[in-house]
C-alpha positions in Angstrom: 7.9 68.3 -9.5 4.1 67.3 -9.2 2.3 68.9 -6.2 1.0 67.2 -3.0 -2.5 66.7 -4.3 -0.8 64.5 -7.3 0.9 62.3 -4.6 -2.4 61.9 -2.6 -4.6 60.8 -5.9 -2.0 58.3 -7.1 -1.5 57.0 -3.6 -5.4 56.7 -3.2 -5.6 55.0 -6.7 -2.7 52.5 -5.6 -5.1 51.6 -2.1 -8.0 51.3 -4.2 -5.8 48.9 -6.5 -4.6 46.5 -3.8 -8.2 46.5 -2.2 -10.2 45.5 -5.0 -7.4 43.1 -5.3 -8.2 41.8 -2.1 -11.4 41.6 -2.3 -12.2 40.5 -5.6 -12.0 36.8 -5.1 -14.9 37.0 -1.8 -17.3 39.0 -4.1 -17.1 36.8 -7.0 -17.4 33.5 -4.5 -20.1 32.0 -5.9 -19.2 31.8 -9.7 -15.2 31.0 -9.0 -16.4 27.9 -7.3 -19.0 26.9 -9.8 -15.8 27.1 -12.2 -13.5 25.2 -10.0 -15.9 22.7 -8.5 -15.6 23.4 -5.0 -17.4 25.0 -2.4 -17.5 28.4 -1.7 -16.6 28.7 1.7 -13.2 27.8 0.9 -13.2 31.6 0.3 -12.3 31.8 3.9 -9.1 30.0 3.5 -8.0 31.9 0.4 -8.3 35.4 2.4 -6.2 34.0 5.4 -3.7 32.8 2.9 -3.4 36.4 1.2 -3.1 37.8 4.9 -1.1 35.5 6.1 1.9 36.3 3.4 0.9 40.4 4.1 2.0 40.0 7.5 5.6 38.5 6.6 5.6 40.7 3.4 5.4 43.8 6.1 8.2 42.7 7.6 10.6 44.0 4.7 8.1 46.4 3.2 10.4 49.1 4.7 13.7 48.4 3.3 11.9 47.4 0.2 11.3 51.3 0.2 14.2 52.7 1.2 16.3 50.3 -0.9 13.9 51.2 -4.7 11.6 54.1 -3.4 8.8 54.8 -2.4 7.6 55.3 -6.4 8.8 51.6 -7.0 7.7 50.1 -4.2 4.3 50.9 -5.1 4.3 49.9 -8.9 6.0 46.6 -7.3 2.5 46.0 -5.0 0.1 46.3 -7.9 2.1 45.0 -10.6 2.5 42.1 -7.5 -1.5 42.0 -7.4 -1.3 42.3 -10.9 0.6 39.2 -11.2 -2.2 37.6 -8.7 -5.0 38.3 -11.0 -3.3 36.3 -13.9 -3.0 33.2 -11.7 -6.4 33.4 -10.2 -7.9 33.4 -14.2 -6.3 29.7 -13.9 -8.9 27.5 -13.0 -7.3 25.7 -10.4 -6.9 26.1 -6.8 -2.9 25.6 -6.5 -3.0 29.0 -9.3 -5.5 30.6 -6.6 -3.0 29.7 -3.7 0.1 31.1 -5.4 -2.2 34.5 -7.0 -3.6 35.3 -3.2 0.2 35.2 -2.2 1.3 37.5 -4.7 -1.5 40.0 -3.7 -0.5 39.0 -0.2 2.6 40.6 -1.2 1.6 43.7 -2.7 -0.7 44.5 0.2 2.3 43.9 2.7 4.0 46.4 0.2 1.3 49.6 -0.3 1.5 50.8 3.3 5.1 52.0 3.9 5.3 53.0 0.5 2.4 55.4 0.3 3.3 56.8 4.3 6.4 57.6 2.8 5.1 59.5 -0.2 2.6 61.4 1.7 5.1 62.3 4.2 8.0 63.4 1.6 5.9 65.2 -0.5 2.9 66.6 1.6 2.6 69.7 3.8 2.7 68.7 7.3 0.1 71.1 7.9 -2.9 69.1 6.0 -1.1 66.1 6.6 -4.1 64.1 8.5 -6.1 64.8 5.9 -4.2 63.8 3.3 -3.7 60.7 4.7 -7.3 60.5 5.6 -8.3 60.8 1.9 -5.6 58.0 0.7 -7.2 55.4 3.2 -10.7 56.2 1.9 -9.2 54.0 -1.0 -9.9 50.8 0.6 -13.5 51.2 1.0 -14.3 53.2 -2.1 -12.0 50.5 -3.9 -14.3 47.6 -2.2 -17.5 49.7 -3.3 -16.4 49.7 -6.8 -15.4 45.8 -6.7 -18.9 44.8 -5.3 -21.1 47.1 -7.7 -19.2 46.1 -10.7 -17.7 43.0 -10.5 -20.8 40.4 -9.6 -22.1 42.2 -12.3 -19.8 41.4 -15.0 -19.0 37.6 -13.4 -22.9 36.8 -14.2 -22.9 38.4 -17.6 -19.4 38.2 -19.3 -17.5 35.5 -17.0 -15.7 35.7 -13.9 -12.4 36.2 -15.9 -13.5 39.7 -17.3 -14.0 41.2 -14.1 -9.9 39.9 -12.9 -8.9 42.1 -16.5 -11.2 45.3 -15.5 -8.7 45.8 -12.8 -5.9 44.4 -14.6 -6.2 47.1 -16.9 -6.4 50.0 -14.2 -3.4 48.6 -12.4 -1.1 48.8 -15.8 -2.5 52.5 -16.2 -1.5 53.1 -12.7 2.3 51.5 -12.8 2.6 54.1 -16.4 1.0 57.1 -14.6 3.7 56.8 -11.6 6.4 56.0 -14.2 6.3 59.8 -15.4 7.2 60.9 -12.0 9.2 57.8 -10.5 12.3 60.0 -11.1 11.3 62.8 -8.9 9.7 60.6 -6.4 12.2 58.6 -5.9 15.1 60.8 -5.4 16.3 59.4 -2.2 15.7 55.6 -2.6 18.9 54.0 -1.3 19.5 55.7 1.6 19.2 52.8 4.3 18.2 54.3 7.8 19.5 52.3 10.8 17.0 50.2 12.7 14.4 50.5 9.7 13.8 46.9 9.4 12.3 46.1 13.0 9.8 44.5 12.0 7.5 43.6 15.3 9.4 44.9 17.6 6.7 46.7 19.0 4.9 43.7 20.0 6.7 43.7 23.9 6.0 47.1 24.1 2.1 47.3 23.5 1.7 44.0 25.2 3.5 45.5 28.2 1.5 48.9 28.7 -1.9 47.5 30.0 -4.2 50.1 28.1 -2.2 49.1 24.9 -2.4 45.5 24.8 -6.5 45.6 25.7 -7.3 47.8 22.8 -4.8 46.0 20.5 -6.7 42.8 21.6 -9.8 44.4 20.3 -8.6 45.9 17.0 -7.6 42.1 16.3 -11.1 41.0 16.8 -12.8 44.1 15.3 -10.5 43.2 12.4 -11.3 39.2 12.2 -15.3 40.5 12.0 -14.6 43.5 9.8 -12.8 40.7 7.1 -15.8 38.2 8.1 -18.3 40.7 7.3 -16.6 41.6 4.3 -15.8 37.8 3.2 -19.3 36.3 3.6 -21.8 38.2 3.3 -22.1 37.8 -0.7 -22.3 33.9 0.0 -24.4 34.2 2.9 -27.1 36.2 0.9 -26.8 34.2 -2.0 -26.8 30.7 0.1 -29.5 31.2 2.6 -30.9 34.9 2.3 -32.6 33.5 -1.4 -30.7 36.8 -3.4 -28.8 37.2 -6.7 -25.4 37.2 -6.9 -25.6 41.0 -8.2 -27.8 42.6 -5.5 -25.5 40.7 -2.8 -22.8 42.3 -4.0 -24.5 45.5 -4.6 -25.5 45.1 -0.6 -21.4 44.4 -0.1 -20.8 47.9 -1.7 -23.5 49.4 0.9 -21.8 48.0 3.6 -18.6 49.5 1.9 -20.4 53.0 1.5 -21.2 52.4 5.3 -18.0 52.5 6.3 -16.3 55.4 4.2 -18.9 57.7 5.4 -18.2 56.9 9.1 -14.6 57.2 9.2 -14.9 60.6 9.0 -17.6 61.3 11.1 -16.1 58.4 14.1 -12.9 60.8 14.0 -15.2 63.5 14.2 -17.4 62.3 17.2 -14.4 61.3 19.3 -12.1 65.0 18.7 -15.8 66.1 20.1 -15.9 63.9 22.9 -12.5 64.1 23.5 -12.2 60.0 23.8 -11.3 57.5 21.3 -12.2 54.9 23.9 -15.6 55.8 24.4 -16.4 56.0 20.6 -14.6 52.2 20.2 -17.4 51.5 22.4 -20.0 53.0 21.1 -18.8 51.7 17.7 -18.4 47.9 19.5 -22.0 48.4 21.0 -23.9 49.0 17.4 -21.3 46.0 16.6 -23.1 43.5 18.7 -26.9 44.7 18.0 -26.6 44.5 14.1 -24.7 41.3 13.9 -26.7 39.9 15.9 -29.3 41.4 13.9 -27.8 39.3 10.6 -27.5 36.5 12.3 -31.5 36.7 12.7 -31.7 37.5 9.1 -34.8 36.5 7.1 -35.3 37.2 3.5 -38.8 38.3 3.6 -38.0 41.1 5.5 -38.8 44.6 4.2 -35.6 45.3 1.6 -35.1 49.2 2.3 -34.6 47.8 6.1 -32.5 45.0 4.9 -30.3 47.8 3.8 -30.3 50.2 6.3 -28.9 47.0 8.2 -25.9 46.2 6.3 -25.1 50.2 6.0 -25.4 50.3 9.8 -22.9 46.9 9.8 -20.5 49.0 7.2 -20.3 52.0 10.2 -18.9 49.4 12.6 -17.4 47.0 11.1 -15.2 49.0 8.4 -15.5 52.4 9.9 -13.3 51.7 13.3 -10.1 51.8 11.8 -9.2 55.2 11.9 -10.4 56.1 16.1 -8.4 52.9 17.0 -5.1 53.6 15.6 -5.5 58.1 16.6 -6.3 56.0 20.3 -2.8 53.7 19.7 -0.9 56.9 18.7 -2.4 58.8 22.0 -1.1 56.2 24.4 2.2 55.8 23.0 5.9 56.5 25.0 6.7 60.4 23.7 8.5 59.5 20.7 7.9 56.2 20.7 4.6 56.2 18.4 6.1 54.7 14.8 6.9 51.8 17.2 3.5 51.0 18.3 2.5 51.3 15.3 4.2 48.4 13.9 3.3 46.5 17.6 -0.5 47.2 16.9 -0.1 46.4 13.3 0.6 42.7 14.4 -2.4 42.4 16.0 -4.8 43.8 13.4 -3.3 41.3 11.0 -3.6 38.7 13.3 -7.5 39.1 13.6 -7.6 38.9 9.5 -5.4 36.3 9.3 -7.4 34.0 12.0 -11.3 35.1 11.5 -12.2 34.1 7.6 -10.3 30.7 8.3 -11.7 30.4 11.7 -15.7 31.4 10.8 -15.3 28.8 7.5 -14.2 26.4 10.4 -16.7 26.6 12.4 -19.2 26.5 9.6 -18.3 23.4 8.8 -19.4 21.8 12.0 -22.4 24.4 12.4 -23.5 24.0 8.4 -25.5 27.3 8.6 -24.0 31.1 7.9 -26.7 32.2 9.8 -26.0 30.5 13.4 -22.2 30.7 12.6 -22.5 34.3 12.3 -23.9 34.2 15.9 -20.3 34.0 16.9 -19.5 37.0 15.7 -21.6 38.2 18.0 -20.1 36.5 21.1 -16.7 37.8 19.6 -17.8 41.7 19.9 -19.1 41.4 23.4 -15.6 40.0 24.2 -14.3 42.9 22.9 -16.4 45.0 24.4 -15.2 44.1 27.5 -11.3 44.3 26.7 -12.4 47.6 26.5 -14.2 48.1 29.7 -10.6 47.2 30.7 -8.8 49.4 28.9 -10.8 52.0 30.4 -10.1 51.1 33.8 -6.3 50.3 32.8 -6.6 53.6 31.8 -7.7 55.5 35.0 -5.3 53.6 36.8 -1.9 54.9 34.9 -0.1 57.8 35.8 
């Protein structure tokens, strides 16, 4: 039987395999719409797609892991993403629909699959930080995608950069094969009342406290996919910069936010409030987009970086305080069920901000005033959480 630390690499490998996934397509913008003959901003479309089917492929992630295991269930998502990369080599944009479904899929897929690895197979005792280190697969995977795959678009072909993770999904689905076995020892055991899928919707949206912060994780989610969406054709369009250094300023605001997940936990176990660091995090939210928004290319580069690794803090490091706050104010034994409630909403924001920003582009024509809205969409936040605050003081 392989120990805990085998479970938590191959379930951080997995995240970093749907991520890059993900976000492969929004950091090769530029060069997949040269090939097709349309405009980039469509990019914003394609990730609301991709979201869109995650939400409805969460629905029957659950059973999907119960019914094959957990083992299976996670060869099925990148082996699903896998399938995704193949269509989007196709240059056409009905092969780029049905591929961002298929990862769509897969990323609906990875969640329940790797909770119920890390919880079968892990010590409760260093438990949080297991899971802690599995999640840091999303950023490090979007670090990697942004550094490397820019990079081998301009030089080799956007194609070659959809078979670098190709490969490293097949060596993945062998890897897990060896232990599937073991792993997957209790697939088929159905658990009643597993497959509810939002039925925690009614309850967050009743408890006051709840629904305002699950308000705001759906808008610090819509900028957080924004952010990570547009800035690659937002430097390349109107900032004057190469494809390669905008995507190597993607993987800072990437690097941004692994290193702050950590230390945002960190900060709010010392404070001893989640709330107050979501607004601390929502405050640095509205000074540095507001900040890119202003964005000129002549100014000083070193700063120009400093900005989009303050942006990476904010806009990809929040995750982790919002759902430890969620789990806080849930009903005593009630917190797997808020989780799925809160879930809804933080799909929601990703599902509605790419489309909506590449919306209001078009009748704005300038990333740099569109991005102004982001802006106006933090402070909103920031006051859903001035009333979760009081919501809070009020409660029992």
């Amino acid at each position: 039987m392989p120990g805990p630390w085998t479970v938590v690499a191959v379930a951080t490998f997995a995240q970093m395999m749907i991520a890059m996934s993900n976000i492969l397509l929004p950091t090769i913008a530029p060069k997949l719409a040269e090939a097709l003959g349309v405009s980039p901003i469509l990019i914003g479309y394609q990730v609301s797609l991709t979201f869109g089917v995650a939400t409805l492929a969460t629905m029957v992630g659950g059973k999907a892991v119960l019914h094959f295991g957990a083992a299976r269930a996670t060869q099925l998502a990148v082996l699903c993403c896998g399938a995704g990369l193949v269509l989007f080599a196709f240059p056409h944009l009905a092969a780029i629909a049905l591929g961002s479904a298929f990862v769509g899929i897969g990323m609906g897929l990875i969640n329940p699959a790797a909770a119920h690895l890390l919880v079968s197979y892990t010590p409760p005792q260093r438990r949080n930080i297991m899971f802690s280190i599995k999640q840091t697969g999303v950023p490090v995977g979007g670090v990697i995608t942004a550094l490397t795959a820019p990079a081998i678009a301009v030089h080799f072909g956007f194609r070659w950069s959809l078979l670098m993770v190709g490969v490293m999904i097949l060596a993945l689905v062998l890897v897990m094969q060896r232990y599937r076995t073991a792993w997957d020892a209790d697939r088929g055991r159905m658990q009643q009342g597993s497959g509810a899928a939002f039925g925690g919707v009614p309850l967050v949206w009743g408890q006051a406290d709840l629904r305002w912060i699950s308000l705001v994780s759906m808008i610090f989610s819509a900028i957080q996919r924004v952010v990570l969406s547009f800035t690659v054709i937002y430097l390349v369009a109107e900032g004057r910069y190469g494809l390669v250094e905008a995507g190597v300023m993607l993987s800072v605001v990437q690097i941004g936010g692994s290193a702050a997940r950590i230390f945002w936990g960190w900060l709010a176990d010392r404070l001893g409030s989640s709330l107050q660091v979501l607004m601390i995090i929502c405050g640095i939210t509205i000074t540095s987009t507001l900040l890119l928004a202003l964005f000129d290319p002549e100014w000083n580069r070193a700063l120009v970086y400093l900005l989009f690794f303050v942006i990476g803090t904010t806009a990809v490091g929040w995750n982790g305080v919002f759902h430890a706050e969620a789990a806080r104010l849930s009903p005593p034994g009630m917190a797997s069920v808020v989780a799925a409630g809160t879930t809804f909403f933080v799909f929601a924001g990703v599902l509605i901000g790419p489309a909506a920003f590449a919306a209001a582009y078009g009748g704005i024509g300038s990333y740099a005033n569109t991005f102004m809205l982001v802006t106006v969409s933090a402070v909103a936040a920031f006051g859903l959480l001035l009333m979760a605050q009081r919501a809070a003081r009020q409660a029992p």
